[in-house]
C-alpha positions in Angstrom: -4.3 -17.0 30.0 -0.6 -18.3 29.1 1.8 -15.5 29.8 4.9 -16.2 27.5 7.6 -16.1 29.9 11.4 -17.5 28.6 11.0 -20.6 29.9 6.7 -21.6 28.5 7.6 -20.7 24.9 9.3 -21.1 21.5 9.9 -18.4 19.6 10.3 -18.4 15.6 11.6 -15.0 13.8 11.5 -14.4 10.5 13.9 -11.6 9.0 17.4 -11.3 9.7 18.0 -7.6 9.0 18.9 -4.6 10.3 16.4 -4.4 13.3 15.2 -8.2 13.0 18.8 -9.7 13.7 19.3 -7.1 16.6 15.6 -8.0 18.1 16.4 -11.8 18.0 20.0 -11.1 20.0 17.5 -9.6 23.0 15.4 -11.9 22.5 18.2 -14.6 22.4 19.7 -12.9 25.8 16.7 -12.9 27.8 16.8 -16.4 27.4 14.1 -17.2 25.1 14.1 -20.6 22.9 14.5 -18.9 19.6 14.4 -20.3 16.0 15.1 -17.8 12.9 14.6 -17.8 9.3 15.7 -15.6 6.6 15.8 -16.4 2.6 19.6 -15.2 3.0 20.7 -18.1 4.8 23.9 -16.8 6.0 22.1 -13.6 7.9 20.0 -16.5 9.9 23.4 -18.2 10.6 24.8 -15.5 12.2 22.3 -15.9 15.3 24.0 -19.3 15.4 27.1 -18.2 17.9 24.5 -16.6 20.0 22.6 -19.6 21.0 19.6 -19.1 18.2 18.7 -22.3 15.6 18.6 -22.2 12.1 14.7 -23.1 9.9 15.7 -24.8 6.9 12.1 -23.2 5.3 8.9 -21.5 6.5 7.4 -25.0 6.8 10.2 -25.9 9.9 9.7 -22.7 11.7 6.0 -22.2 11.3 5.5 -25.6 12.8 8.5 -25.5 15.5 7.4 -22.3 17.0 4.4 -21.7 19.2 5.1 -17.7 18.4 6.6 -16.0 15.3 8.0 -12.8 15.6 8.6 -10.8 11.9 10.2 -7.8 11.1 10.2 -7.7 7.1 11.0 -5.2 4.4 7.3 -4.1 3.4 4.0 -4.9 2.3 5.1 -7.4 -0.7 7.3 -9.2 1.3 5.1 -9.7 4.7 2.5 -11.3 2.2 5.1 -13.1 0.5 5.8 -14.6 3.9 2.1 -15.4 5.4 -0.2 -15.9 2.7 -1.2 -18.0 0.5 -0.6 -22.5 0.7 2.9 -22.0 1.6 2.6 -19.0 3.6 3.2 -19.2 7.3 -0.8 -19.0 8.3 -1.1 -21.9 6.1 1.5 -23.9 7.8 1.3 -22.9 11.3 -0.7 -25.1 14.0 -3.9 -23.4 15.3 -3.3 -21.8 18.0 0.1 -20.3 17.4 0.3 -16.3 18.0 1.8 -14.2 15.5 3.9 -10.6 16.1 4.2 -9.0 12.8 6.7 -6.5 13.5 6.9 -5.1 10.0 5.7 -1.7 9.0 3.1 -1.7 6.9 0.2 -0.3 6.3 -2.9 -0.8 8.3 -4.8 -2.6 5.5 -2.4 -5.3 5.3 -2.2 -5.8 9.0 -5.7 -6.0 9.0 -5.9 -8.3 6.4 -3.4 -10.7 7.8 -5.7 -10.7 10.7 -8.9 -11.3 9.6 -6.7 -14.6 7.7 -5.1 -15.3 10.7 -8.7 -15.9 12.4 -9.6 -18.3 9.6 -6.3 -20.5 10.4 -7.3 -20.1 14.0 -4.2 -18.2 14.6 -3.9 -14.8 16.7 -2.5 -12.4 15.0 -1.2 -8.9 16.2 0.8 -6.0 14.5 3.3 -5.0 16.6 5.1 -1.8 15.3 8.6 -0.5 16.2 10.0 2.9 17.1 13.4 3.5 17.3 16.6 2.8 15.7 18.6 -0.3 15.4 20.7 1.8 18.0 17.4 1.9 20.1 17.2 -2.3 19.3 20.9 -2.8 21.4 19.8 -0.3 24.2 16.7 -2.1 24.6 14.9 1.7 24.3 12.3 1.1 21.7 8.6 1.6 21.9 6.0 -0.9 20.8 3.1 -0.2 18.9 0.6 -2.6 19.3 -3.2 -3.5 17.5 -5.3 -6.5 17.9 -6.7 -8.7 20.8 -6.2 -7.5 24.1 -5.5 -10.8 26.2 -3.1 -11.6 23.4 -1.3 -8.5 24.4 -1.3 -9.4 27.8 0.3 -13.1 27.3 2.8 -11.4 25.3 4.1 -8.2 27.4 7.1 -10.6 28.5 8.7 -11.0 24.5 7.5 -6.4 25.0 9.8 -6.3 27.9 12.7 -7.8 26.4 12.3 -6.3 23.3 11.4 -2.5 24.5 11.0 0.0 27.2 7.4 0.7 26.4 4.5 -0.8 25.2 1.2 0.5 24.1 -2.0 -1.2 23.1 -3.4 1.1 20.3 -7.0 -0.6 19.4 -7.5 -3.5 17.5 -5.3 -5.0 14.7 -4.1 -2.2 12.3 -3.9 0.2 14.9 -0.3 -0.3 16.0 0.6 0.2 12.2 -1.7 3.0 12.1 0.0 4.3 15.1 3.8 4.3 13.6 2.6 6.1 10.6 1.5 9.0 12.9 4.9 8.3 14.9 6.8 8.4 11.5 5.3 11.6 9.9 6.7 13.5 12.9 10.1 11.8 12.3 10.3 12.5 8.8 8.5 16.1 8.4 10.6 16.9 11.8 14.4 15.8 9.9 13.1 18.1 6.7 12.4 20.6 9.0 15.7 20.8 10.6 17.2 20.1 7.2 15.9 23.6 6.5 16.7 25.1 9.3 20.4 24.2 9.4 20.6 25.3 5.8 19.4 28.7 6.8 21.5 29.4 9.3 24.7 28.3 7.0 23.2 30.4 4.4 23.6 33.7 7.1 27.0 32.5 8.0 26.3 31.0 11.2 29.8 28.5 11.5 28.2 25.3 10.7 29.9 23.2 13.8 28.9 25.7 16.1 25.1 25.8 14.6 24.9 21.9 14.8 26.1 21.8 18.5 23.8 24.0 19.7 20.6 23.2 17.7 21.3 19.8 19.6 20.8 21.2 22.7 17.9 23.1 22.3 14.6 22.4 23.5 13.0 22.6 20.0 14.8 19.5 18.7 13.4 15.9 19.4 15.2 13.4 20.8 14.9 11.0 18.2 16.9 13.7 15.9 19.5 15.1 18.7 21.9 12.3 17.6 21.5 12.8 13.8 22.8 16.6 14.6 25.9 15.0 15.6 26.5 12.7 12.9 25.6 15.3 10.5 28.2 17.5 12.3 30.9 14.7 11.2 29.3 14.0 7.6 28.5 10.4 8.8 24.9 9.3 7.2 25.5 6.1 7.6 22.4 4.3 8.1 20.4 3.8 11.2 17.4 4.5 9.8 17.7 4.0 5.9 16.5 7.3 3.8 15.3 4.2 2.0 13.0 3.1 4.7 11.5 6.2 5.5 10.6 6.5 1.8 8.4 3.9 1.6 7.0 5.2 4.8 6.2 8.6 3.4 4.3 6.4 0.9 2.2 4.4 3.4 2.1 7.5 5.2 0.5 9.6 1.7 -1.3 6.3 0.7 -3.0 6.4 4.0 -3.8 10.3 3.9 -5.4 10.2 0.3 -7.7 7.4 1.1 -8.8 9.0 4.1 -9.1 12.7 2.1 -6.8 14.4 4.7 -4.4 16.8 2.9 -0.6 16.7 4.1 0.9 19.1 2.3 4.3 19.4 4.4 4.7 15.9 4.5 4.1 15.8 1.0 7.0 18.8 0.6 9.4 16.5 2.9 8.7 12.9 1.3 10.1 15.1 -2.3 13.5 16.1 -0.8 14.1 12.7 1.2 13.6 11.2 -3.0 15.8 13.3 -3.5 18.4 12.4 -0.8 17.3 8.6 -2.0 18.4 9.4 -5.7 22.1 10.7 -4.4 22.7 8.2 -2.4 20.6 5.3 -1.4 22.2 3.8 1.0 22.1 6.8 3.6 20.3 7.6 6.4 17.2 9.3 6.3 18.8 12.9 8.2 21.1 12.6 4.8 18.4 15.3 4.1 20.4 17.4 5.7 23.1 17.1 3.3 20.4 17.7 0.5 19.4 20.7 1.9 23.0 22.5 2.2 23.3 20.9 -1.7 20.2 22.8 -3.0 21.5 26.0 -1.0 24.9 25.9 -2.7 23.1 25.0 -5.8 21.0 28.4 -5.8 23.9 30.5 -4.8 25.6 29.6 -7.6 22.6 30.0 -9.9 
């Protein structure tokens, strides 16, 4: 067994976002080789100044790397990437391990599997939680399905990468994990999208309500922060309301075809639409600001 230390390996990453450019930067200062790629070729050179090199095409990382790390936008564009002749199981060597890093749902990581195997190539989804705050403090949690001497090997990129790691089951299971993870983010910021509403509504003072929700023991700690961003009407993204919409999707998808009713997450993925619809580019607790809009909206009706 090969562990993939800094110094035995060459990374590849693929997608240059939000959480995929932040991931590389760890990666990048715990001295691994890395080589990125991203269609928007000015998001892969930013990496530049901080030691990373630049894939022309899929063709030049699939083949220079001896991992490849993703962290892509959905379902569409992770097949984009690794199917088909010029898809990176295609081109990669046998051999080479791939950490799809995406969320999606636990068909496609399956899938991708399954066509991995075929190309000789180890495959393993590897899902995130946390913030792109939670990228820079190195305090994310990894979700992990598939092989479990792969995940072995690979608990060094883990380390750097995240404060925990758990192996879930085989591949799909670490997607199959962050949709359980996600429904408790996303039904838990509706519910204190309510909540906050309510008290407004019998005149608690709205600063006062915020600070103190925060430092109760009912409130997560994945949504303590967004009370005090909320308290400055700052929604700026950390987590796009964007993002978590096509979760609540996978999340649905994944409930009908297993005939499990989710009626609260199903009330909670219609007001963060709605938050989508007024403003897009948000974070996900701008349900918050939804909720105080469809309060003031009744009073006045």
């Amino acid at each position: 067994m090969t562990i993939l230390t800094a110094d035995q390996v060459k990374l590849g990453f693929i997608g240059m976002g939000a959480m995929g450019s932040r991931m590389a930067r760890r990666l990048l200062d715990h001295g691994y080789n890395l080589i990125v790629y991203d269609r928007n070729h000015s998001k892969a050179a930013s990496l530049l100044p901080y030691g990373a090199s630049i894939a022309e095409n899929l063709e030049a990382l699939a083949i220079g790397a001896e991992v490849i790390l993703s962290c892509l936008t959905d379902d569409e564009a992770v097949q984009g990437i690794y199917t088909g002749p010029k898809g990176v199981l295609a081109l990669a060597p046998r051999g080479t391990v791939v950490l799809e890093a995406s969320t999606v749902s636990p068909k496609t990581s399956r899938a991708l599997h399954a066509l991995g195997a075929d190309h000789g190539i180890k495959v393993m989804d590897v899902a995130i939680s946390g913030s792109t705050l939670a990228v820079e403090r190195g305090t994310l949690v990894l979700l992990v399905g598939g092989n479990a001497e792969v995940f072995r090997e690979a608990e060094p990129i883990f380390r750097a990468l995240a404060v925990r790691h758990f192996l879930m089951g085989p591949s799909g299971s670490g997607t199959g994990m962050k949709l359980v993870v996600n429904t408790l983010l996303g039904v838990g910021m509706q519910a204190i999208a309510e909540a906050v509403a309510l008290g407004e509504a019998g005149g608690l003072d709205r600063q006062r309500l915020l600070e103190v929700l925060a430092q109760t023991a009912v409130v997560a700690p994945a949504h303590v922060g967004k009370l005090a961003t909320a308290e400055r009407e700052d929604y700026s993204p950390q987590f796009a309301v964007g993002l978590m919409n096509k979760d609540f999707r996978l999340i649905l998808d994944a409930a009908g075809a297993l005939s499990r009713p989710m009626p609260t997450t199903t009330a909670a993925f219609q007001v963060n639409s709605e938050a989508l619809k007024a403003d897009p580019e948000a974070d996900f607790s701008s349900v918050i600001r939804q909720m105080e809009k469809f309060a003031r909206a009744t009073v006045s009706s």
